[in-house]
C-alpha positions as CSV (number, residue, x, y, z in Angstrom):
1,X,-16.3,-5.4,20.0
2,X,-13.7,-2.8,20.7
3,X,-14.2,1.0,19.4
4,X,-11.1,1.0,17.4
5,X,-8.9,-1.9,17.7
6,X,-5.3,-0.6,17.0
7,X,-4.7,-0.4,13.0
8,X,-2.5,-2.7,12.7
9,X,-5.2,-5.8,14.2
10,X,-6.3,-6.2,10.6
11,X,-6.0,-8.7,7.6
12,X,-6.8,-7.9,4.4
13,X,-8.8,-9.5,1.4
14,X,-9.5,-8.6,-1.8
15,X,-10.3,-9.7,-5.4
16,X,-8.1,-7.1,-7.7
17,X,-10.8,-4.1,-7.4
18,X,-11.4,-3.3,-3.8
19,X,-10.3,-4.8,-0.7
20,X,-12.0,-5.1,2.9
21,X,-10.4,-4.7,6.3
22,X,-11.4,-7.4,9.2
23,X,-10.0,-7.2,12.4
24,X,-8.7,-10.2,14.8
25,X,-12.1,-9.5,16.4
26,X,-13.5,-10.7,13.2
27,X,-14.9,-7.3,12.5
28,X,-15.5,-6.1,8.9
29,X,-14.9,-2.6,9.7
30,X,-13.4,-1.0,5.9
31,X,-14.8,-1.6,2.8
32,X,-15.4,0.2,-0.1
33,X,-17.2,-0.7,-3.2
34,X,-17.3,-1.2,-6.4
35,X,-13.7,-0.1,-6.5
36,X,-10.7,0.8,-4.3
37,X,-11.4,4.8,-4.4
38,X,-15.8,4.4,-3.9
39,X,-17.3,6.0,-1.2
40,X,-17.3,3.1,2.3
41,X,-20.3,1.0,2.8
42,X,-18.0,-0.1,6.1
43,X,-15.9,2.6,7.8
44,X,-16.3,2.1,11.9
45,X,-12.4,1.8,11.6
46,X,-12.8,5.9,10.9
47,X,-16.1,6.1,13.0
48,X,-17.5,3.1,15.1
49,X,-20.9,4.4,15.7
50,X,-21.6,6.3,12.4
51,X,-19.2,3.9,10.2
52,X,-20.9,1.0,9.7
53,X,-19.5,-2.3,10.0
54,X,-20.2,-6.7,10.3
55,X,-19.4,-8.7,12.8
56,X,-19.3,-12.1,12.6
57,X,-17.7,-13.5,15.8
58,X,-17.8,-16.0,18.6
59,X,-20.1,-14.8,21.4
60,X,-18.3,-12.5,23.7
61,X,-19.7,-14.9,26.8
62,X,-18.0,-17.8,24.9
63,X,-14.6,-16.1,25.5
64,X,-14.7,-14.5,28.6
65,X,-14.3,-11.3,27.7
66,X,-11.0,-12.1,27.1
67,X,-9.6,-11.1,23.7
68,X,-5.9,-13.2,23.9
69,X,-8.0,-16.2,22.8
70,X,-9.0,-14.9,19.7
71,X,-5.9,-15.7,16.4
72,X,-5.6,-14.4,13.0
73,X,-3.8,-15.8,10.3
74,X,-3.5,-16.4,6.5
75,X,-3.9,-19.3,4.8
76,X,-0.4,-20.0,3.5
77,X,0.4,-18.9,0.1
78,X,-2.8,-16.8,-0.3
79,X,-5.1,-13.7,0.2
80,X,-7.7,-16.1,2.6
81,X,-7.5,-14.9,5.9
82,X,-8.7,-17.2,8.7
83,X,-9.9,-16.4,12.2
84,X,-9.5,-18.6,15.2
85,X,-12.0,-18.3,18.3
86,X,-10.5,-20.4,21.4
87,X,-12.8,-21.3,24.1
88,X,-13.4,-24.0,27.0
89,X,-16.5,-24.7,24.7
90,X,-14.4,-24.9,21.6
91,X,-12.9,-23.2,18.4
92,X,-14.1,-21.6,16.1
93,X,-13.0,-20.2,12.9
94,X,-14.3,-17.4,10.3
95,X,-12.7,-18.0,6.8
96,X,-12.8,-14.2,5.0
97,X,-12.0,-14.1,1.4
98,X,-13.4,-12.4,-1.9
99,X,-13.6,-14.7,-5.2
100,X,-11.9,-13.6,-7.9
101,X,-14.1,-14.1,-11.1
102,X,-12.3,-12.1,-14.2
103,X,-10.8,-9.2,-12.1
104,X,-9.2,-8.2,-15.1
105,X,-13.1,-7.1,-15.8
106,X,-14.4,-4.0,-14.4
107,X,-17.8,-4.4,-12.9
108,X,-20.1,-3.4,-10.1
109,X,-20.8,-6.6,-8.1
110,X,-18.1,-7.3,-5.3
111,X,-18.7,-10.6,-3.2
112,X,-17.4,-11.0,0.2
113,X,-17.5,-14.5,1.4
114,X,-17.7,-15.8,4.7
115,X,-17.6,-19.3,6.7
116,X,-17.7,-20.6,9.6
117,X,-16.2,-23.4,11.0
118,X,-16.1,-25.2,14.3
119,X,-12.7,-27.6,14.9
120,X,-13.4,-28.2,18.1
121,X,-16.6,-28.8,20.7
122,X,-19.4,-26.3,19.9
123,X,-19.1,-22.3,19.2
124,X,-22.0,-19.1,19.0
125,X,-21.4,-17.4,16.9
126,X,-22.9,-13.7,16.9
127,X,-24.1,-12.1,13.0
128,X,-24.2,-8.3,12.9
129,X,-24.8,-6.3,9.3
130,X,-24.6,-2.6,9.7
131,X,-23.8,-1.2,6.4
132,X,-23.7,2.8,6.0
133,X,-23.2,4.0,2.2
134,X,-21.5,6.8,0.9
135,X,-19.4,7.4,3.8
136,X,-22.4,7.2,6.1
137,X,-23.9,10.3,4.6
138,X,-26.8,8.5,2.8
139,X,-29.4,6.2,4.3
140,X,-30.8,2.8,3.0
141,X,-34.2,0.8,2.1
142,X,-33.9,-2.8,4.2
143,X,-36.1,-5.2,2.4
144,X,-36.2,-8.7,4.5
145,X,-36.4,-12.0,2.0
146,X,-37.5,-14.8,4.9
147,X,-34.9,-15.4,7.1
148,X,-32.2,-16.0,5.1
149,X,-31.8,-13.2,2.6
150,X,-31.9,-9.3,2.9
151,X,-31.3,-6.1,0.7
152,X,-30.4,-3.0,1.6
153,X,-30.9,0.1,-1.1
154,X,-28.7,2.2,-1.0
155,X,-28.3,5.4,-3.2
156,X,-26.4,3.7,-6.5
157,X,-25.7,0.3,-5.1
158,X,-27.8,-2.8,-3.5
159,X,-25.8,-4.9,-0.5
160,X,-27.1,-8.3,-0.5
161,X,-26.7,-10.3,2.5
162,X,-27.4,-13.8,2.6
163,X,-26.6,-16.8,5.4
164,X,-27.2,-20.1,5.9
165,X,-28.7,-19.5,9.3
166,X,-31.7,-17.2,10.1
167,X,-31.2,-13.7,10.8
168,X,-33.8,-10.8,11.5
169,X,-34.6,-7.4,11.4
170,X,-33.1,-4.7,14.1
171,X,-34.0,-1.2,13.0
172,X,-32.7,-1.0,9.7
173,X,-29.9,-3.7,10.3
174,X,-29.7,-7.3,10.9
175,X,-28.6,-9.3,13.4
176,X,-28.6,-13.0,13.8
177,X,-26.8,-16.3,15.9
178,X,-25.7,-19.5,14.9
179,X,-24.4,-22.6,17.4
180,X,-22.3,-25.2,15.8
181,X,-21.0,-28.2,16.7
182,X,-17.9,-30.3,15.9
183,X,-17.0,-29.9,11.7
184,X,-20.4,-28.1,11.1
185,X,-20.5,-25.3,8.7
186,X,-22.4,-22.3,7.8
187,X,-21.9,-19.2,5.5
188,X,-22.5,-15.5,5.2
189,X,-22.0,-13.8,2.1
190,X,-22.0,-10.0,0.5
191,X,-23.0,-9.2,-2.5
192,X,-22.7,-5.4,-3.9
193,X,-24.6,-4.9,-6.9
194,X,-26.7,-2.7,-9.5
195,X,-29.8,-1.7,-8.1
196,X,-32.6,-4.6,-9.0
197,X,-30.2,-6.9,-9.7
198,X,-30.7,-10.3,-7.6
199,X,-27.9,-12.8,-6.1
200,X,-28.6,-16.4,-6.9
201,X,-29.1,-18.4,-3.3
202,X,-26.4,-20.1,-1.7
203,X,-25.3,-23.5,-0.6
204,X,-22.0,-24.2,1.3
205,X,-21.2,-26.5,-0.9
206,X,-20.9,-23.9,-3.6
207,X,-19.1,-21.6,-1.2
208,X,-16.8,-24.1,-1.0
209,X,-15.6,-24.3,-4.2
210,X,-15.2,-20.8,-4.4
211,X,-12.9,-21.2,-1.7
212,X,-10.8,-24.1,-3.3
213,X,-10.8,-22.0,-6.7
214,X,-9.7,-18.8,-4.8
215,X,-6.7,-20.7,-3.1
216,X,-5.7,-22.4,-6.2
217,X,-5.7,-18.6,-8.0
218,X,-3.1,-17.6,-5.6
219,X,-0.9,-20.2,-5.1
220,X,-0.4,-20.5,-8.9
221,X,-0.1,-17.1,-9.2
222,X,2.6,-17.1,-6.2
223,X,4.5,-19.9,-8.0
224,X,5.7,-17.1,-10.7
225,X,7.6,-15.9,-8.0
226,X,11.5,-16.1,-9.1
227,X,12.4,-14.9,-5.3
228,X,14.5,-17.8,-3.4
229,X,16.3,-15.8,-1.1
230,X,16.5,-14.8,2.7
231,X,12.7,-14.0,4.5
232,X,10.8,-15.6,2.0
233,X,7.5,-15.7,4.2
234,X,7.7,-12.2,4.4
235,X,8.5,-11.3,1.1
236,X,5.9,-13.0,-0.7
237,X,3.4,-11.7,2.2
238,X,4.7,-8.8,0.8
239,X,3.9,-9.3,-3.2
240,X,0.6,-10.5,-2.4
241,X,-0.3,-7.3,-0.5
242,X,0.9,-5.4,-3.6
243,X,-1.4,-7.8,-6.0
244,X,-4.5,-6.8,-3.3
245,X,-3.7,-3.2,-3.8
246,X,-3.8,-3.0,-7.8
247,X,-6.7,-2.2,-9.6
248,X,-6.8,-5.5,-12.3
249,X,-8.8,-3.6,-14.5
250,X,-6.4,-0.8,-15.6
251,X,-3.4,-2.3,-14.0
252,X,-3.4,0.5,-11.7
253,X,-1.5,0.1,-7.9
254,X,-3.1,2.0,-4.8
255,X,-0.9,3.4,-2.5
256,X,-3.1,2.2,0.5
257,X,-6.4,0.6,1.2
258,X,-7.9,3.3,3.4
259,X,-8.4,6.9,4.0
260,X,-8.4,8.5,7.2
261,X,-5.9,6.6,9.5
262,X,-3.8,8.7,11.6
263,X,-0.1,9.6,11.7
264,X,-0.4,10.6,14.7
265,X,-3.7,9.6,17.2
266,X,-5.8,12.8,18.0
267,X,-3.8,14.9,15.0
268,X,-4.5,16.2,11.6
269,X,-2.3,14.3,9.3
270,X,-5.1,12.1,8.2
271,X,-5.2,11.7,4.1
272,X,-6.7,9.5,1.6
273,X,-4.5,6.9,-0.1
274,X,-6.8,4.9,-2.2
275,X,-5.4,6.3,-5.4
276,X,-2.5,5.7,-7.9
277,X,0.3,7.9,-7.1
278,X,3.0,7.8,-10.4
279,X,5.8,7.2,-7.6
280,X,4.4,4.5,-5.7
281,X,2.9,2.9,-8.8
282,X,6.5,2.7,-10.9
283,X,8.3,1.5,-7.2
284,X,5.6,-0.8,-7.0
285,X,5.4,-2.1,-10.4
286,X,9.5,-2.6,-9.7
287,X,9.3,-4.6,-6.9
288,X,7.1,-6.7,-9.1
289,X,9.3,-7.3,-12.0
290,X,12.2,-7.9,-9.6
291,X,9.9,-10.9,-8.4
292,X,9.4,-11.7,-12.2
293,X,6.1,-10.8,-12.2
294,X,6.5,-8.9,-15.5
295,X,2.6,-8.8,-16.7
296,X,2.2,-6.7,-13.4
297,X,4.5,-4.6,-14.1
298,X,3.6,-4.3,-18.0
299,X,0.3,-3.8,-17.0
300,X,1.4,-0.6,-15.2
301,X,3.2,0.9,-18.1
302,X,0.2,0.3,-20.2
303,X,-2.0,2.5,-17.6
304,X,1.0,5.4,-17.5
305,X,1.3,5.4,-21.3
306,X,-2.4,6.1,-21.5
307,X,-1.7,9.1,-19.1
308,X,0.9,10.5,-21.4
309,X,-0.8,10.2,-24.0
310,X,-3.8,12.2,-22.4
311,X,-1.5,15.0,-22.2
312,X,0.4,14.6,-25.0
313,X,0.6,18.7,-25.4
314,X,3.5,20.9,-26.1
315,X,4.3,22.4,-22.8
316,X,2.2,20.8,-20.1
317,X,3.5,19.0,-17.8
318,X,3.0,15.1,-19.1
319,X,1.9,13.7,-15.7
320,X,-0.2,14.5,-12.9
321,X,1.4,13.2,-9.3
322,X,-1.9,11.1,-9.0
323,X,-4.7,9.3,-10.5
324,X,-8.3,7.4,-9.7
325,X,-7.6,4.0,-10.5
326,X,-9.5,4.5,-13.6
327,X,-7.2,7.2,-15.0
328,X,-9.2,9.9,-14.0
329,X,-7.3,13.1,-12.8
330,X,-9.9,14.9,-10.8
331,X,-9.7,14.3,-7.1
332,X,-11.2,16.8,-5.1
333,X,-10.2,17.1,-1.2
334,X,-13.2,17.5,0.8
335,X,-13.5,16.6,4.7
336,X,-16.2,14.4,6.3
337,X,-16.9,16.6,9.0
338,X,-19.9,14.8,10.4
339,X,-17.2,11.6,10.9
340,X,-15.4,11.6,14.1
341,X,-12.5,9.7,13.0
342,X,-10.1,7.4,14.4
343,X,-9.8,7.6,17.7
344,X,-10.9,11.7,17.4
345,X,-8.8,12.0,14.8
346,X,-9.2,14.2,13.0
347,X,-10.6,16.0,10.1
348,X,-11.3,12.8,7.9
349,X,-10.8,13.3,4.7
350,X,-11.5,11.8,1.1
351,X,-9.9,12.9,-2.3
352,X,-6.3,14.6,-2.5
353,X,-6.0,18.1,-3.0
354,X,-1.8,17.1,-3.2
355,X,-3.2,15.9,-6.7
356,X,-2.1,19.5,-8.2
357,X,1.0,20.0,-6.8
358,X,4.3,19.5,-8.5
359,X,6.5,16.7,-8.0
360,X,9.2,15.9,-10.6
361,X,10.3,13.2,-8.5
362,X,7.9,11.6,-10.4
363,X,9.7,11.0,-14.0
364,X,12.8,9.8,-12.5
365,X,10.9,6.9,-10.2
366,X,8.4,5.9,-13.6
367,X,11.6,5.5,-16.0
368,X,13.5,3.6,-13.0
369,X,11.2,1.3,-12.5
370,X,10.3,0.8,-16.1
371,X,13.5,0.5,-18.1
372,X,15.3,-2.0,-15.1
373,X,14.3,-4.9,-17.3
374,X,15.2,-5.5,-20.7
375,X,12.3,-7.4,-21.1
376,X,9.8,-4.4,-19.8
377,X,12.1,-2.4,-22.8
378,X,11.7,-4.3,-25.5
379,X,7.7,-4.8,-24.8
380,X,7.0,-1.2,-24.7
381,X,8.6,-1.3,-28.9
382,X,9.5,2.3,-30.8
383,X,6.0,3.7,-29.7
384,X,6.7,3.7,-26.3
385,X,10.4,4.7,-27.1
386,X,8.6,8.1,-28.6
387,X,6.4,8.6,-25.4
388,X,9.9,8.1,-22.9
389,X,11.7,10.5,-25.7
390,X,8.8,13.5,-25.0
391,X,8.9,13.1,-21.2
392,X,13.0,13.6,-20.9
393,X,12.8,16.5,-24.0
394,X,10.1,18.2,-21.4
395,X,12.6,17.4,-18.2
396,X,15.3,18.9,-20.0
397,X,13.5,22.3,-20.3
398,X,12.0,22.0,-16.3
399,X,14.2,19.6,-14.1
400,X,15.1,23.2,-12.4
401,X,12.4,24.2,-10.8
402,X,11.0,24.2,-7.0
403,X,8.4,21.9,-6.4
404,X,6.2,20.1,-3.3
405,X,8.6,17.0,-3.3
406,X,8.2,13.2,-2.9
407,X,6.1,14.3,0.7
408,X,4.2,16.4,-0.7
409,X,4.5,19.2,2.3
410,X,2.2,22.1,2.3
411,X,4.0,24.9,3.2
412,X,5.3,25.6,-0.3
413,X,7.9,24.7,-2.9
414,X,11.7,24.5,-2.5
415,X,14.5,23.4,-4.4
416,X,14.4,20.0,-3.1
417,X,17.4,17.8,-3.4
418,X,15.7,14.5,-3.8
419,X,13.7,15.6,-6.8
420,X,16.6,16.8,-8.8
421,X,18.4,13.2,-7.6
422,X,15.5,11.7,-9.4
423,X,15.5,14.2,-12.8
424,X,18.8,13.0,-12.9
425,X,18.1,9.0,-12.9
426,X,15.2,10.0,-15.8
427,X,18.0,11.2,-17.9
428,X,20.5,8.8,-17.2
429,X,18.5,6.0,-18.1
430,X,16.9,7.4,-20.8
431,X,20.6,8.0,-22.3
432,X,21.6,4.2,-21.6
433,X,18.5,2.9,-23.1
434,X,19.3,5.3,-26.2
435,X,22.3,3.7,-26.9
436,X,21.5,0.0,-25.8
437,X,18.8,-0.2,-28.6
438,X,20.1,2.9,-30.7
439,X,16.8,4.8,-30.7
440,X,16.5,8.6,-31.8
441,X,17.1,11.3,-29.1
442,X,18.5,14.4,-27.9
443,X,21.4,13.2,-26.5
444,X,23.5,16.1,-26.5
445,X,20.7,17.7,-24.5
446,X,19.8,15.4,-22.4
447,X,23.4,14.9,-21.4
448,X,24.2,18.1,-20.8
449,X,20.7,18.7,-18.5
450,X,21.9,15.3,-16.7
451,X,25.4,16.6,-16.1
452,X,24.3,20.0,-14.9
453,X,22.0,18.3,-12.3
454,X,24.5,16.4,-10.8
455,X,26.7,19.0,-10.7
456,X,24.1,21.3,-9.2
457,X,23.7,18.6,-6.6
458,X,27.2,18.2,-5.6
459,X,27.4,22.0,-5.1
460,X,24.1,23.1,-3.8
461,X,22.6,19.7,-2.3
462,X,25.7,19.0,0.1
463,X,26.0,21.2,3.1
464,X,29.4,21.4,4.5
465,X,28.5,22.6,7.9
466,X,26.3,19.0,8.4
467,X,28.7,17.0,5.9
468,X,25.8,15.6,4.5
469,X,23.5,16.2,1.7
470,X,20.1,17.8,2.6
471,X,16.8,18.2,1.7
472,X,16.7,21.3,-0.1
473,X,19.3,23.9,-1.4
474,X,20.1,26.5,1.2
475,X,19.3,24.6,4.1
476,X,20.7,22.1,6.8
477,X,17.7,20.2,7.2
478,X,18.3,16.1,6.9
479,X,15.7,13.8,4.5
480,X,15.6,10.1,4.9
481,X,14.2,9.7,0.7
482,X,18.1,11.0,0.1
483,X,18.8,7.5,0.9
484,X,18.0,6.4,-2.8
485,X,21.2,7.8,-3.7
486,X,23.0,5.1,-4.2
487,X,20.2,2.6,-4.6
488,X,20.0,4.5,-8.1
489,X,23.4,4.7,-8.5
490,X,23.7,8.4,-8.1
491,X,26.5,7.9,-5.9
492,X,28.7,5.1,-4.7
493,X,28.0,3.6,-1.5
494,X,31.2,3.8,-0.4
495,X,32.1,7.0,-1.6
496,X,32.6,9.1,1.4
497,X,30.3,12.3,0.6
498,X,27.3,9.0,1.2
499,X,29.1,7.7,3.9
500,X,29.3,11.1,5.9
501,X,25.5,11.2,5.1
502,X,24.4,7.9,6.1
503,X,25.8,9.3,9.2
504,X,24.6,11.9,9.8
505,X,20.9,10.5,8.7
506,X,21.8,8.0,11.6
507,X,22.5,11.0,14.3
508,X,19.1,13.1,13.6
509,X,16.7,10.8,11.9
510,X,17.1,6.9,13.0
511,X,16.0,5.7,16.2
512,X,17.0,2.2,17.2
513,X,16.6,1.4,13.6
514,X,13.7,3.0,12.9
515,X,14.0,6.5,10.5
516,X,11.8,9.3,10.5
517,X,11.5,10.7,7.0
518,X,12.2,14.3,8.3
519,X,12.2,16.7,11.5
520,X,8.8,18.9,10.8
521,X,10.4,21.2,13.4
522,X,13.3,21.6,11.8
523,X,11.6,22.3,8.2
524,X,7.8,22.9,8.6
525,X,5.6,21.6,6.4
526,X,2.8,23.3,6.8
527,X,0.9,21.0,9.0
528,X,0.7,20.9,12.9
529,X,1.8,17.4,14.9
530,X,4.3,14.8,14.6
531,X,4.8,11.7,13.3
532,X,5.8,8.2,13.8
533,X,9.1,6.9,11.9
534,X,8.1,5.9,8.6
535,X,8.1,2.5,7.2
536,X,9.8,2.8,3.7
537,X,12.8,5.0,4.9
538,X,13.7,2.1,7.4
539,X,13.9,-0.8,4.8
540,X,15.7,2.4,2.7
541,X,18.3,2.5,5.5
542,X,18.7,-1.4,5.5
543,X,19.6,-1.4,1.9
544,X,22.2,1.5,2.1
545,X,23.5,-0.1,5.3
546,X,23.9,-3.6,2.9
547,X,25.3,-1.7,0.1
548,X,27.9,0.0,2.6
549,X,28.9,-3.2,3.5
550,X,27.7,-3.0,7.2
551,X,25.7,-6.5,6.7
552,X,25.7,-7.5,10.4
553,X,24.0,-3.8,11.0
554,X,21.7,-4.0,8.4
555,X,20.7,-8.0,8.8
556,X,20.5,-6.8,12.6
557,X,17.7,-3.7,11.3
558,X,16.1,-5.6,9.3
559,X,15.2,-8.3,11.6
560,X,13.8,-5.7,14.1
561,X,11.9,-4.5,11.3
562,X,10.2,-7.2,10.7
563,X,9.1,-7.4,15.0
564,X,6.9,-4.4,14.2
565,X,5.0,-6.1,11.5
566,X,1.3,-7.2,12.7
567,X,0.2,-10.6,13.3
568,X,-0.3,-11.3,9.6
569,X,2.8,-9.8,8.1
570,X,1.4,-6.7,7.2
571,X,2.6,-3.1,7.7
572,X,1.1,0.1,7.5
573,X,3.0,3.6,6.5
574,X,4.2,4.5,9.9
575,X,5.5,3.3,13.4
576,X,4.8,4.9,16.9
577,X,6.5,5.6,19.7
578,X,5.2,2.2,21.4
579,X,5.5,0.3,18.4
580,X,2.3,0.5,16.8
581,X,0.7,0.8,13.7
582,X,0.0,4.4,12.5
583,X,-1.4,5.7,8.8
584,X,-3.8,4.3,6.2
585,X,-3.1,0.3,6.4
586,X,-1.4,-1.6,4.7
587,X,1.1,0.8,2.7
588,X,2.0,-0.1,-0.7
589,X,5.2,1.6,0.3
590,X,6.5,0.0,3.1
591,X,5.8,-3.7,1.3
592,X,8.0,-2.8,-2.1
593,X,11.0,-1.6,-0.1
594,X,10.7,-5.0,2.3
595,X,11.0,-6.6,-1.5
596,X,14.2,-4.1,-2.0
597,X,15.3,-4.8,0.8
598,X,15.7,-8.1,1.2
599,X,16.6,-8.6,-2.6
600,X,19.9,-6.3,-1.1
601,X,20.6,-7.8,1.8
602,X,19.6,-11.3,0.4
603,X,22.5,-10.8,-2.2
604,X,25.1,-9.4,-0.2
605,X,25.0,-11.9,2.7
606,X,25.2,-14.6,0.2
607,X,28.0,-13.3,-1.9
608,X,29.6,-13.0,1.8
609,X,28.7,-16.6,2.3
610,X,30.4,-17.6,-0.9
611,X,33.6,-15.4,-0.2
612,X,33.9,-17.0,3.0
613,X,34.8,-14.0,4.6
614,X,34.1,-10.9,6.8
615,X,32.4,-7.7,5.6
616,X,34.0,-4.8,4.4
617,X,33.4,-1.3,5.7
618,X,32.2,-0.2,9.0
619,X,31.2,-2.1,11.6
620,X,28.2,-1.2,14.7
C-alpha cells in the first residue's frame, strides 16, 4: 500500500448522497458520510497514517511487489468500478459499488458494497478496516460480533462491517484474509448508520442482486442520453461523474468529491469543494439538459428557487456564491491542523470561507444554464418568471461593482471583466425570454443596464496595448474564463477583437494545449505557489478554437486532452507539469466542459463532413 498513490489512481462510486474514492491498489482511502459535505470516516488520501482507510486487496507477496499487475476499470455503462489483481497464482477482482435504494430520500445509512472474485487460479486476498470519524479528530467503540460482523461507535454515527470470511480484532481495527479459488466469491460490506441501529446479515447471493439492480439503475438511466456524437465513451463517463456528484435529495451538484487535494504538491492552495457552488451547479445542470437529462437539470432549479426565495428581501443580494447540499449557507473555514495532508500539503482545510465573497458571475451562469431550453422555461411557469424578474431588477441596480470573480482570489475585489461578461448574458436572456413568452418586466431598464455593460466592456475590458481583452479594467493581465465570450454569444467568434484575444490567450496562457486560468505573478491573488493548467479552460479553448473554425486544431487539443485523463476516464481540476492529476478529484468542472466540448466540436466536424469541404479560418 502506497502513502499517497498519485490523485488521479482513483475510481469513484457513489449512490446520489456521498461518494467514496478507491484507488487501483484497491484502497478505500475518501469517504464521507451520511452526505457529500460530512466530516471523513476515510481520509488517508489527505493523511495516510491519521486518515483512516480499507484495504481490500490481493496479498502484496501474490504480486511481487510489483504494482503494473494490478487494472482498474468500470463496468461499462455504469458507476461499478472493478479491480483486477494479475498474478502467476491467478486474478483476482474487487467489485466496488454503493446501491442505490430511493436516493431521492435523504437518510443516514450509506452502504458500500464489496466482492470478490477470482477468474483465474487461486488469489489472497488481504482485509484491512481502519475507519477514523470526524476527520480523525474523534475516537471509536469496536464491538466484535463473532467473526463475521463488527461495529465501531463513533461520535453520531455506527460503521458496520460485515464479510463473508472471518476477520478479527487488531487494536481497535480489523484485519482479516481470504484465499479463493477459481469462480469463488466472498463479500465485504459497509454500513453507516444511526447509533443502535443493526444491519441485517448478508449472503452473496443477496449482494448479488444488489449488484444486478445497481447496473440495471445505470444503464437505464444512461439510455436517456440524447448524445450520439464524436467521444461517446468519454462523454457519458463524463455525465455519470456529474450524476455521482449531485446530492438526489435536493437536486443539489458538488463541485468535487474531496477536500484537501493539492494544486500544487507541498503548497497552500488546498480548499474544500464538497459544496454547491451557484456557478458550477447552473454549468452543470446545462451540460445535463444538453444530454436531455432535463429532470437533472429541473431538479437544480427547484434547489436555486428555494435559495431565492430564502432571500427574497429588498436589497440583499439574492444568492450566496455557495451552499451545503442541503441549502444551508453557513460554511465556516477552519484548518485541520493536526492532518498532515497530501503529500505535506498543506494546511488541510474543510468549509469555505470564499462562501461570503461577491461573485456576480453567478446570475449570468444560473440564467444561462436555465433558460437554454424551452422546455426548462416553460416548467419553471409565471412563478418562476417573478423569481428570474427580481434577480435581473437587483442586477440592474449592482452589475457595476468590483467583486472576488469566478476564482474567487483573495487579495481583494476588482472590476473583473468576466463578471460583467456574465451580468450581461443575465440580462440578455432575461430580455429574450421576456418577449418569447411576453411576460412582465423592466425592459427599458434592463436594456439599457445590458447595453451599458457591453459598452463598458468594449471600452474598459479591451486593452489595446495586449489587443486582447483582460481580466480586469485597468490592467494587462490575460484570463482564460474570458474564453466564454463567444460561447455566450457576447461576441462573434470570428469577429477580430476575439480573434486577437484567442491569441494572445494562446501566447501567455496555453501550453501545448493545455491553459492556465491566469499568471498569479502577473496579478496576485493573494495566495503563495503555483499552479497546474486547469482543466475547464482547456476544453474552453477547444470550443472557441471549434467555433473559430480551426477544427483540425481543436480536434488535435481535444484529443490530447483526453491523454491526460486517468485510467477510468476521470479528471480532476488541474494538470501538472508531468502530466498528473492535481486538486480535489474528480472536478465537476472539467467533466461539463468535456460535454461542451465535444457537443462543439462534435457539430462542427460534422457539418464539415456534410459540406464536404475544408475549414474556414486559421489554420495551426
Amino acid at each position: 500500500m502506497r502513502r499517497y498513490p498519485p490523485i488521479g489512481e482513483h475510481g469513484m462510486i457513489g449512490d446520489l448522497q456521498s461518494c467514496a474514492l478507491v484507488s487501483s491498489d484497491g484502497v478505500l482511502d475518501f469517504f464521507c458520510a451520511p452526505r457529500f459535505d460530512s466530516p471523513s470516516l476515510f481520509a488517508s488520501l489527505v493523511d495516510h497514517d491519521k486518515g483512516g482507510y480499507v484495504r481490500l486487496a490481493a496479498d502484496d507477496s501474490e504480486l511481487g511487489g510489483d504494482s503494473a499487475k494490478v487494472r482498474q476499470l468500470y463496468l461499462p455503462d455504469t458507476a461499478i468500478l472493478v479491480t483486477r489483481f494479475l498474478s502467476h497464482h491467478g486474478v483476482g477482482e474487487v467489485v466496488d459499488f454503493m446501491p442505490l435504494d430511493r436516493p431521492e430520500r435523504a437518510s443516514s445509512r450509506r452502504r458500500i458494497i464489496r466482492i470478490l472474485r477470482v477468474v483465474r487460479g487461486s488469489v489472497r486476498f488481504v482485509l484491512e478496516c481502519r475507519p477514523r470519524f470526524d476527520y480523525a479528530r474523534a475516537g471509536h467503540e469496536l464491538t466484535m460480533r463473532g467473526e463475521h460482523a463488527a461495529v465501531f461507535r463513533g461520535p453520531e454515527l455506527d460503521l458496520h462491517l460485515q464479510a463473508t470470511f472471518p476477520f478479527r480484532r487488531e487494536g481497535d481495527d480489523v484485519v482479516g484474509t481470504v484465499t479463493l479459488g477459481l469462480g469463488e466469491t466472498a463479500a465485504v460490506v459497509l454500513d453507516t448508520t444511526e447509533p443502535g441501529w443493526m444491519p441485517t446479515p448478508i449472503t452473496v447471493e443477496q449482494l448479488e442482486e444488489d449488484h444486478e439492480r445497481t447496473t440495471r439503475f445505470w444503464q437505464d438511466w444512461l439510455r436517456g442520453s440524447a448524445f450520439r456524437g464524436r467521444w461517446q465513451t468519454m462523454v457519458h463517463r463524463s455525465a455519470i461523474t456529474l450524476k455521482l456528484l449531485t446530492y438526489a435529495p435536493t437536486g443539489a451538484p458538488i463541485a468535487s468529491a474531496t477536500f484537501g487535494l493539492p494544486e500544487q504538491i507541498g503548497g497552500e492552495r488546498n480548499w474544500d469543494y464538497r459544496y454547491c457552488w451557484v456557478r458550477d451547479g447552473a454549468l452543470s445542470s446545462r451540460a445535463m439538459a444538453e444530454l436531455g437529462f432535463i429532470e437533472e437539470a429541473d431538479a437544480f432549479r427547484h434547489w436555486l428557487s428555494e435559495r431565492l426565495r430564502e432571500r427574497a428581501h429588498p436589497g440583499t443580494e439574492p444568492l450566496q456564491i455557495m451552499y451545503r447540499v442541503d441549502g444551508e449557507p453557513l460554511l465556516l473555514e477552519e484548518e485541520l491542523g493536526h492532518l498532515e495532508g497530501y503529500e505535506k500539503s498543506a494546511p488541510v482545510r474543510v468549509g469555505n470561507a470564499a462562501a461570503d465573497q461577491l461573485q456576480l458571475d453567478i446570475y449570468g451562469e444560473a440564467i444561462w444554464a436555465l433558460t437554454q431550453s424551452r422546455e426548462l422555461a416553460e416548467i419553471s411557469g409565471y412563478q418562476g418568471w417573478q423569481t428570474l424578474a427580481r434577480v435581473l431588477d437587483w442586477l440592474t441596480e449592482n452589475w457595476d461593482r468590483p467583486d472576488e470573480g469566478i476564482w474567487e482570489t483573495r487579495g481583494g475585489r476588482k472590476d473583473f471583466t468576466f463578471s460583467r461578461l456574465m451580468c450581461w448574458v443575465a440580462l440578455d436572456r432575461g430580455i429574450r425570454l421576456a418577449h418569447t413568452y411576453a411576460r412582465p418586466a423592466n425592459l427599458a431598464a434592463w436594456t439599457a443596464a445590458r447595453d451599458a455593460i457591453l459598452q463598458q466592456v468594449m471600452e474598459r475590458g479591451f486593452s489595446p496595448r495586449r489587443n486582447a481583452f483582460v481580466q480586469h479594467y485597468n490592467g494587462d493581465v490575460l484570463d482564460a474564463s474570458l474564453l466564454f465570450m463567444p460561447i455566450v454569444g457576447f461576441i462573434s467568434p470570428r469577429d477580430p477583437l476575439w480573434l486577437s484575444t484567442l491569441e494572445a490567450i494562446e501566447q501567455d496562457l496555453v501550453t501545448d494545449s493545455l491553459v492556465h486560468r491566469y499568471d498569479p505573478s502577473a496579478s496576485p491573488d493573494g495566495l503563495r505557489g503555483s499552479e497546474g493548467t486547469f482543466n475547464l479552460c482547456t476544453f474552453l479553448y477547444v470550443d472557441a478554437l471549434a467555433r473559430a473554425g480551426r477544427l483540425d486544431q481543436a480536434r488535435y487539443a481535444f484529443d490530447k486532452m483526453m491523454t491526460y485523463s486517468n485510467h477510468v476516464g476521470l479528471f480532476g481540476e488541474e494538470i501538472g507539469p508531468t502530466g498528473e492529476q492535481l486538486g480535489n478529484f474528480p472536478q465537476a468542472f472539467t467533466h461539463l466542459a468535456l460535454i461542451f466540448a465535444a457537443t462543439t466540436l462534435g457539430g462542427q466536424l460534422e457539418r464539415r463532413s456534410q459540406r464536404g469541404t475544408s475549414p474556414h479560418g486559421r489554420g495551426w
